[in-house]
MARDOVEX-749448 format. One record per residue (C-alpha): residue number from 1; residue in one letter; x, y, z. Coordinates in nm, 2 decimals. Layout:
N
NUM:A:X:Y:Z
...
END
This chain:
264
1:X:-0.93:-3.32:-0.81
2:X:-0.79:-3.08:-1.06
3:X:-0.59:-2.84:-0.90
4:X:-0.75:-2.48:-1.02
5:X:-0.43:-2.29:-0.95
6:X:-0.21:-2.47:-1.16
7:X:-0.08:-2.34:-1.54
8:X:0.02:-2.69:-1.65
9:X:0.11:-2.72:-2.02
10:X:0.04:-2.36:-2.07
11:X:0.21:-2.10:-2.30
12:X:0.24:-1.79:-2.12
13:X:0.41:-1.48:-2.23
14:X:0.60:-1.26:-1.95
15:X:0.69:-0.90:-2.14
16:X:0.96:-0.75:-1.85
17:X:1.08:-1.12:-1.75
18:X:1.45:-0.99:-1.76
19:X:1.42:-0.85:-1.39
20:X:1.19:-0.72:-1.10
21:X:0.84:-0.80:-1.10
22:X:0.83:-0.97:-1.48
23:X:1.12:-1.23:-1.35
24:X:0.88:-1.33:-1.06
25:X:0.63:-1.39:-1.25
26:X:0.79:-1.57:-1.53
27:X:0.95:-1.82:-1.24
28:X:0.62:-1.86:-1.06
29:X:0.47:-1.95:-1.40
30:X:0.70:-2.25:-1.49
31:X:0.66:-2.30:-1.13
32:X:0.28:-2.38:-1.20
33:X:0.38:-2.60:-1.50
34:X:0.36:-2.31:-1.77
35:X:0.59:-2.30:-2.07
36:X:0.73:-1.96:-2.04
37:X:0.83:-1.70:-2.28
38:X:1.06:-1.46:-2.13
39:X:1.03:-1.12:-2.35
40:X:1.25:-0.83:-2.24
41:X:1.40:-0.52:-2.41
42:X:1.73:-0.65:-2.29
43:X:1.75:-1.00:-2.42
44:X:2.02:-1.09:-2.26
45:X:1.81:-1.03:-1.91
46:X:1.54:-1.23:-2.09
47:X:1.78:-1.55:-2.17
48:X:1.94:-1.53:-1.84
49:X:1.60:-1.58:-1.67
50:X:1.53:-1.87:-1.90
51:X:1.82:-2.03:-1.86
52:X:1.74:-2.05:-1.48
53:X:1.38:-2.15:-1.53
54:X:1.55:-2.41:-1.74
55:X:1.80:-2.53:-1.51
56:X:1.55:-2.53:-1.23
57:X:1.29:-2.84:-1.44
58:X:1.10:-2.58:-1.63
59:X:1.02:-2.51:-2.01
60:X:1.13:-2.13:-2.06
61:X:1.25:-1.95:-2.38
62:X:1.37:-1.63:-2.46
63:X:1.31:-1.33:-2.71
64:X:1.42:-0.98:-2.73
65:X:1.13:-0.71:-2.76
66:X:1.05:-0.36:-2.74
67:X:0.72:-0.28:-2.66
68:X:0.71:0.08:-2.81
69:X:0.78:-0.10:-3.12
70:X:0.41:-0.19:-3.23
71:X:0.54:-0.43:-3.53
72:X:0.80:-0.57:-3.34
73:X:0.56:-0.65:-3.05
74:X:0.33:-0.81:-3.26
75:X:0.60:-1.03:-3.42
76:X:0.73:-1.11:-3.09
77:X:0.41:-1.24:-2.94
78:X:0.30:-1.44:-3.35
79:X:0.66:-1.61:-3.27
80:X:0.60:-1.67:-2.92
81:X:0.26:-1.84:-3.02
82:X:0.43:-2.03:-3.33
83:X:0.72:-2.17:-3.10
84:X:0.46:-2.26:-2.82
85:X:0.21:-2.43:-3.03
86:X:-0.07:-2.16:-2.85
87:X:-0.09:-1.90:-2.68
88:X:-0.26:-1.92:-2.35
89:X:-0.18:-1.60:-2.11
90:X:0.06:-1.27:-2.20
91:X:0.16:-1.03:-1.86
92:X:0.32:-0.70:-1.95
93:X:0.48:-0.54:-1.66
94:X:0.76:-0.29:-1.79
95:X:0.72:0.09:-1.71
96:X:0.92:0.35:-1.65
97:X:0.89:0.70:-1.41
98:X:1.04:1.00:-1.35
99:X:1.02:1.20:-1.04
100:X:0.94:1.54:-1.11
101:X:0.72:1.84:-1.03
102:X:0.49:1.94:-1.30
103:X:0.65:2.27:-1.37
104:X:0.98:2.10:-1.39
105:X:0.88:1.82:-1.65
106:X:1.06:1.81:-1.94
107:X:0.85:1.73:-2.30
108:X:1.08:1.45:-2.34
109:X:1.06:1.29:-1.98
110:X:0.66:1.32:-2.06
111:X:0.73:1.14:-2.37
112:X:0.96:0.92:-2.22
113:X:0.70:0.80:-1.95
114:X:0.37:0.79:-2.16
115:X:0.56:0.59:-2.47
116:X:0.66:0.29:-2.24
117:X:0.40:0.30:-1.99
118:X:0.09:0.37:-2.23
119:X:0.21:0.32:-2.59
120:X:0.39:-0.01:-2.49
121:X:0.10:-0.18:-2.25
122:X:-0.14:-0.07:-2.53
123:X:0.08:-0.26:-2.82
124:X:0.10:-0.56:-2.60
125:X:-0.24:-0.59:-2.54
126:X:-0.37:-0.55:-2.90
127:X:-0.12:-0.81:-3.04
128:X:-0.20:-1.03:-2.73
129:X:-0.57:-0.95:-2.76
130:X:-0.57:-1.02:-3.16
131:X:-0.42:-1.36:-3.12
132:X:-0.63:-1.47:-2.81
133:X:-0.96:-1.35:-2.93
134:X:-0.89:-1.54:-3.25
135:X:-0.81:-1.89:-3.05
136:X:-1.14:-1.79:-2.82
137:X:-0.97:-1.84:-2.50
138:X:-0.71:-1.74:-2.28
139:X:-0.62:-1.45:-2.03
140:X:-0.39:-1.08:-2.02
141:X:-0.28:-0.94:-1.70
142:X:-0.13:-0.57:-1.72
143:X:0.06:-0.39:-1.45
144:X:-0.11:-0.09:-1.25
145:X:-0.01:0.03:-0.92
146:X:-0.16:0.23:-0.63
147:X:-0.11:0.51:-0.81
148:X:-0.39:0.49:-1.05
149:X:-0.58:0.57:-0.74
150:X:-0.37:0.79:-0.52
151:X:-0.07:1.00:-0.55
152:X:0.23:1.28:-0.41
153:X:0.38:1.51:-0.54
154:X:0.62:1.42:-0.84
155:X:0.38:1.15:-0.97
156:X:0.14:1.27:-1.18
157:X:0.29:1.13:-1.51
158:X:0.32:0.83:-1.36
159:X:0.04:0.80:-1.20
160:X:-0.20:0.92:-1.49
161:X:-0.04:0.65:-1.70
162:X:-0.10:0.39:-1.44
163:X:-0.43:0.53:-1.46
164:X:-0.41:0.49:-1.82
165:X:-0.38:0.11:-1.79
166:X:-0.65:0.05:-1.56
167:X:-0.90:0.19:-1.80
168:X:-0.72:-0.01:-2.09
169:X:-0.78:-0.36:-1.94
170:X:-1.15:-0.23:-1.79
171:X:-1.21:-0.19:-2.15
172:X:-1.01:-0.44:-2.34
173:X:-1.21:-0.69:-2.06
174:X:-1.55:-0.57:-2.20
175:X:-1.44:-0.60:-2.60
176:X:-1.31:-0.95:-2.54
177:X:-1.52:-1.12:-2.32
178:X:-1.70:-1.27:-2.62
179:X:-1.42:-1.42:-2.74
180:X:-1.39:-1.59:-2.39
181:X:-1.07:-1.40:-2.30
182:X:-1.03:-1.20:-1.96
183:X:-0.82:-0.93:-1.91
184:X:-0.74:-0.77:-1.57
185:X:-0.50:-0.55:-1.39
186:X:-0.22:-0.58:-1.07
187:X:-0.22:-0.30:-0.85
188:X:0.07:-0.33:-0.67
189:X:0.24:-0.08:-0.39
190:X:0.58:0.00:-0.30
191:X:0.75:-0.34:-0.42
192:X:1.16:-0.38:-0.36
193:X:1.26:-0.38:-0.80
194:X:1.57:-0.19:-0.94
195:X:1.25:0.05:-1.04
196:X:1.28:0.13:-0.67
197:X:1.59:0.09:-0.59
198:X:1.65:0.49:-0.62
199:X:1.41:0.48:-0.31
200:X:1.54:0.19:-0.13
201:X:1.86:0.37:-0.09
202:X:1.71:0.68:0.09
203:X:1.65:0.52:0.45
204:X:1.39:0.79:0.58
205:X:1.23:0.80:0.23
206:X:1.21:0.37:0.22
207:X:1.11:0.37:0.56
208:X:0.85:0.66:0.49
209:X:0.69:0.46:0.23
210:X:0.74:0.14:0.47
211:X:0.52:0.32:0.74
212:X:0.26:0.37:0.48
213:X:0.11:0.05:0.46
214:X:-0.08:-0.15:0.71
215:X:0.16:-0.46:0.70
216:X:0.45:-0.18:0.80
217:X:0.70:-0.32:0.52
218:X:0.74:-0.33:0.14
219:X:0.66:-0.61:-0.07
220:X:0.90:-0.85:-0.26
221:X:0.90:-0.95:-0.61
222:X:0.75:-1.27:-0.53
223:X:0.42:-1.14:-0.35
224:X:0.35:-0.98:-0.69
225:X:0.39:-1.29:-0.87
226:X:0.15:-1.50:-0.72
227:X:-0.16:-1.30:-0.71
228:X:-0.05:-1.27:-1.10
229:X:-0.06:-1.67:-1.12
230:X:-0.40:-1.64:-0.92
231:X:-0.55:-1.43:-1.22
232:X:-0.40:-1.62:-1.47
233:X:-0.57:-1.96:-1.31
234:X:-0.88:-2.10:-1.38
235:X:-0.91:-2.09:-1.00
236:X:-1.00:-1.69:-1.15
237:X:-1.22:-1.76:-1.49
238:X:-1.52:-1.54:-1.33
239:X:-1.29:-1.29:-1.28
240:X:-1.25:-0.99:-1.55
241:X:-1.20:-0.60:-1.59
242:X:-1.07:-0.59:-1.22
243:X:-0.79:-0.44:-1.05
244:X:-0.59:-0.65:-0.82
245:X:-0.50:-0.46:-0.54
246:X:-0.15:-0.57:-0.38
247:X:-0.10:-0.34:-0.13
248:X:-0.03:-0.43:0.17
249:X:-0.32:-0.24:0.27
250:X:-0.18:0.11:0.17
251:X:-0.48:0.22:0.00
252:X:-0.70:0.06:0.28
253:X:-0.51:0.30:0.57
254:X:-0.58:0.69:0.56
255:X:-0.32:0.78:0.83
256:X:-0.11:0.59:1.09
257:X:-0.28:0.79:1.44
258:X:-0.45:0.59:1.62
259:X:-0.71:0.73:1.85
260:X:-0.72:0.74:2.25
261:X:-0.83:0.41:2.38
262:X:-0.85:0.23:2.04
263:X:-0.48:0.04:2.12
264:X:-0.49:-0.34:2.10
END
């Protein structure tokens, strides 16, 4: 039988493959038997991760990109196509966040946040979606998070553009179902990337954010990737316009009490 959750022979563009979640999921790609592209801002990030898909029996390449950079995104993802032969699948997972209250956001830091998170998943899933939807098949996954649905204090940028993306793929998903192409979103929680890493040094705060989440811990790189290679599967081809929750259970728990006599 035909294994439904392998990538075999597959072109598959990672955009963030340089570190974090994007590296994961560029390994656990070429893991599945997917050529890799390894886009990154920082190409160097990009090559080194390559080099190690290489080195480990893969097929992996790398390219330089920044996704604010419409033009150059689009050129990125036509060479990564050309090189590749096709296109099969693109992931975007860069964004960016600051930690402020509203009152103390800057019109810069709003900027900042919207350009990569918004502007850059949006430029990456036109130039994806043009050459997919021309080829009739094939699959995007972008990156939400738990905060398109709930939030604290200091998130709301972040969190609107996370909402951003959700409503992105929904609709990108309706627009390119014709053309046989599925788009969907990762929801991940709090997941241990040098994004984090701020957090992860604060013990109360990681631990905080630990307690959170019905599985009591935080989430490595690697349990992003592999719901990712799930979606990107045909073991997923009904599957479209959907957010992947990978939580943990965070959003599932309201609260950590648990009521008299409901122990065990």
């Amino acid at each position: 039988m035909i294994d439904k959750f392998r990538l075999d022979g597959r072109g598959v563009a990672v955009v963030g493959a340089g570190s974090g979640i994007g590296e994961a999921v560029a390994r656990a790609c070429a893991q599945q038997g997917a050529r890799v592209a390894c886009l990154d801002v920082r190409g160097a990030e990009g090559e080194r991760v390559a080099q190690a898909i290489g080195e480990s029996g893969g097929v992996a390449h790398a390219q330089a990109v920044d996704v604010v950079d419409g033009a150059a995104t689009r050129a990125a993802l036509d060479a990564t196509r050309d090189r590749l032969g096709r296109l099969d699948a693109v992931v975007c997972t860069p964004s960016i966040n600051v930690r402020k209250p509203i009152l103390a956001y800057t019109e810069d830091e709003l900027d900042r946040v919207v350009r990569v998170n918004v502007k850059g998943n949006f430029n990456v899933l036109q130039a994806a979606g043009r050459i997919l939807t021309e080829q009739r098949s094939g699959n995007i996954v972008l990156f939400s998070s738990i905060r398109s649905q709930v939030v604290e204090p200091g998130q709301a940028v972040y969190a609107a553009t996370k909402a951003a993306i959700v409503q992105m793929a929904r609709t990108a998903a309706a627009e390119f179902a014709p053309f046989g192409v599925r788009v969907n979103a990762v929801g991940p929680g709090v997941v241990e990337t040098p994004l984090t890493a701020p957090i992860k040094a604060n013990a109360e705060w990681y631990g905080a954010y630990a307690a959170k989440s019905a599985l009591q811990r935080w989430a490595t790189a690697d349990e992003m990737a592999w719901p990712t290679v799930f979606l990107l599967s045909d073991a997923a081809s009904y599957i479209t316009g959907t957010v992947l929750f990978v939580d943990g259970g965070w959003l599932a728990v309201d609260g950590r009490f648990t009521p008299p006599g409901m122990v065990g």
